[in-house]
Structures are given as structure tokens and as C-alpha cells.
N, C-alpha and C positions, 0 to 999 in steps of 0.2 A: 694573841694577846693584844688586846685595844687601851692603848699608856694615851696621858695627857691629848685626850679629842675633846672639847670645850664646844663649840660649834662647828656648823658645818657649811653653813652661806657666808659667815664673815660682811651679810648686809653686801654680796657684787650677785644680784641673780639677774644682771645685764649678760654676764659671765658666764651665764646656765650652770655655776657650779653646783646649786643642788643639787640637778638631774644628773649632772657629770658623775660628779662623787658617791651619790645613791645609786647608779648605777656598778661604777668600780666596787662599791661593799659587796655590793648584790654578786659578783664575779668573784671576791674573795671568801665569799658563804657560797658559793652554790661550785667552789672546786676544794671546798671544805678547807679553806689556807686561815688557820688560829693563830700562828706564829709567827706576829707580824708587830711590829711599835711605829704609832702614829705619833708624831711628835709635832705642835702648833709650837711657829714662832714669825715673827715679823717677816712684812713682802720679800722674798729673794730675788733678786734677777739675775745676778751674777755670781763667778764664785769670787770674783774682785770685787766684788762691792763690801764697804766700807762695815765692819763685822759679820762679813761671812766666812771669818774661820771661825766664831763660837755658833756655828748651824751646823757645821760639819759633825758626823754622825760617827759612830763603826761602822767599819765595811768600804764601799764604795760609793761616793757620792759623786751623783753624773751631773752632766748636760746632756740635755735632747735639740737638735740645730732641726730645722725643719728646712731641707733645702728640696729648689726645683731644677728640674732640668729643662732649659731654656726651647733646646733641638725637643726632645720629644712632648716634654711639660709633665714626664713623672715629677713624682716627689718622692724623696727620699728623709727617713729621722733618723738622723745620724746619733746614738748613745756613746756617751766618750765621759772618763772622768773627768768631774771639770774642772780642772788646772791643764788639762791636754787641749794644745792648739790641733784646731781641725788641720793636716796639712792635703790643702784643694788636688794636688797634683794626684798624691799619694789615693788618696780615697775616688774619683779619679779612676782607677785602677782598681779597686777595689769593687767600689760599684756598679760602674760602667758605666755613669753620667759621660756625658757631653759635655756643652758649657752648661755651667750652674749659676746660679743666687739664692740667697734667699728669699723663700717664702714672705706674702707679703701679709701684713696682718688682716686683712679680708679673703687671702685665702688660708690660712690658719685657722677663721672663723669659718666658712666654709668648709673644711674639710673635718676638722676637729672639735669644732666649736668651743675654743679657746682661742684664749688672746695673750700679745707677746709675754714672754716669763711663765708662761704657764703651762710651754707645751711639752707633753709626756707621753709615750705610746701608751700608758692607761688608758686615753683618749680616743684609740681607733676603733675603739668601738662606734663612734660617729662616724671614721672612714667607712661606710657601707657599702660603695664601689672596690674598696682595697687599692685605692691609687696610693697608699703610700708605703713603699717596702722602709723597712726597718732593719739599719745597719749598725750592727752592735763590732762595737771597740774593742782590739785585744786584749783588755786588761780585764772584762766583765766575759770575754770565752775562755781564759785559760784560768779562771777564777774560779776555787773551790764550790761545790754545789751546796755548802753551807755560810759562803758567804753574803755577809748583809748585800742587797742593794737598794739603794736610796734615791729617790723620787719622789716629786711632787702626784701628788693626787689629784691632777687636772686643778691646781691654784697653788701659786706661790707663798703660800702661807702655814703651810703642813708639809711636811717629808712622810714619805712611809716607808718603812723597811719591812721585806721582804727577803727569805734565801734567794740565792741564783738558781737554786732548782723549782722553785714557786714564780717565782720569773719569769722564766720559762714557759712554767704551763699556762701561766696568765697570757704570754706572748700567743701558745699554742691556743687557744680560745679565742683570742682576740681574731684569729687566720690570718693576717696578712703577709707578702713574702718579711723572711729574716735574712740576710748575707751575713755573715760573721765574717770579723777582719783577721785575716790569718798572721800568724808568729812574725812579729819586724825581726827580721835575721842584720 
């Protein structure tokens, strides 16, 4: 189901979001995913920014961190709700980075072909090397497979919700590695 979509360039095609976004429909028609509410609302960057609790959706609403690893120069997109602090040690362990930073906004654009606030693994479908593995937060693995999850559609300016099991296959099409963060005991 397609709720409140108004445009789709929002006027940034410095941004490639047309192709970005035309591309992600074309991904959610051709693994036949109908059950889905796109919702337009003003730039997000943060979930701390100054009325981003009335953008908050049902469901899950993330951050995607695009980090690199300095020793080898993978990248890693870390998905985490976003009120959850990355913690670097922790994840670390998880993924197997080395020392990290983040990604710099020319390689975002290079890799993803987005720019800062707008990065989402909808997007890796530009990663066409697969340099960058996608490490999903334990709050979106031990998450019902009918739960919402919410993301931008390669631009800050839209969310889409999706189940966690449409999610999934979207991730599974896109190929790139996924690590899931196992149970904080």
C-alpha cells in the first residue's frame, strides 16, 4: 500500500535520488512487497533533532552509521534503533572491525551514492563491489517478522515501512554480507 508519496526528487537530483528511489520501487514490485506506507515529512538527520519525535512511525525506526575500517578499509552499515548509542567496543566484537571511523561523505557518495542523512542499505544496490557488510542490531533480529521497519528511501525526507520479513528479502536481493547482533545477556 503506497500512503502520502507527493514527489519523489523533492528538486536534490545532485543527490541521484530519482534513480535511487526508482530504482528501490522497482525492487519492491519485482519481489512483489504491496504492504508497505511511505510517509513524506521534513529533512531528518537525527532522531535528536529538534521534532523528531512527531516523524517517529509504528514499528522500528532506525539509524543506518556507515562506518569504515581504518586497518582493512571495509565498510561496515551498522542498523540500530535510533535512540540506541552505537557502543564502538561492543560492535567491535560483533563485527570484527579493527579501528573504525566513519565513513566520509565522498565515500558515501562513492559507495552508495548518497549523501550524509540519507544513508540506508536500500542503497546498496550502488554498492556493486559488496564492500559494504550490513550489521543489523538486536532489537530488529529478535523482532517479530510482522514488525514495521522504518527507513529512509535513500533521502531524508520520506520513511518507508516495511515488515521485518520483507526486509529481509529486500536485504536478500540487495546480496551483500548481513552479521546480526546477537542477544546483550
Amino acid at each position: 500500500m503506497l500512503i502520502n508519496k507527493d514527489s519523489a526528487s523533492n528538486g536534490n537530483e545532485e543527490c541521484n535520488t530519482d534513480n535511487n528511489e526508482k530504482r528501490f520501487l522497482g525492487i519492491l514490485k519485482e519481489l512483489e512487497i504491496t504492504d508497505y506506507n511511505w510517509h513524506e515529512h521534513e529533512a531528518l538527520f537525527s532522531a535528536d533533532q529538534e521534532g523528531a519525535e512527531e516523524l517517529m512511525f509504528p514499528g522500528l525506526n532506525l539509524k543506518n552509521l556507515l562506518i569504515k575500517d581504518k586497518k582493512t578499509e571495509e565498510f561496515f552499515m551498522v542498523v540500530l534503533e535510533d535512540h540506541r548509542r552505537m557502543d564502538q567496543k561492543h560492535f567491535k566484537q560483533v563485527a570484527g572491525w579493527h579501528k573504525n571511523r566513519f565513513a566520509t561523505p565522498e565515500e558515501m557518495w562513492e559507495l552508495l551514492r548518497l549523501k550524509p542523512g540519507s544513508v540506508t542499505p536500500y542503497a546498496l544496490f550502488n554498492d556493486t563491489e559488496k564492500k559494504v557488510t550490513v550489521v543489523l542490531g538486536n532489537e530488529i533480529v529478535t523482532a517479530d517478522d510482522a514488525e514495521w521497519i522504518n527507513l529512509h528511501p535513500c533521502r531524508n525526507t520520506a520513511t518507508v515501512s516495511v515488515h521485518k520479513s520483507d526486509f529481509y528479502r529486500i536485504l536478500e536481493k540487495l546480496g551483500n554480507p548481513v552479521i546480526e547482533e546477537k542477544s546483550i545477556e
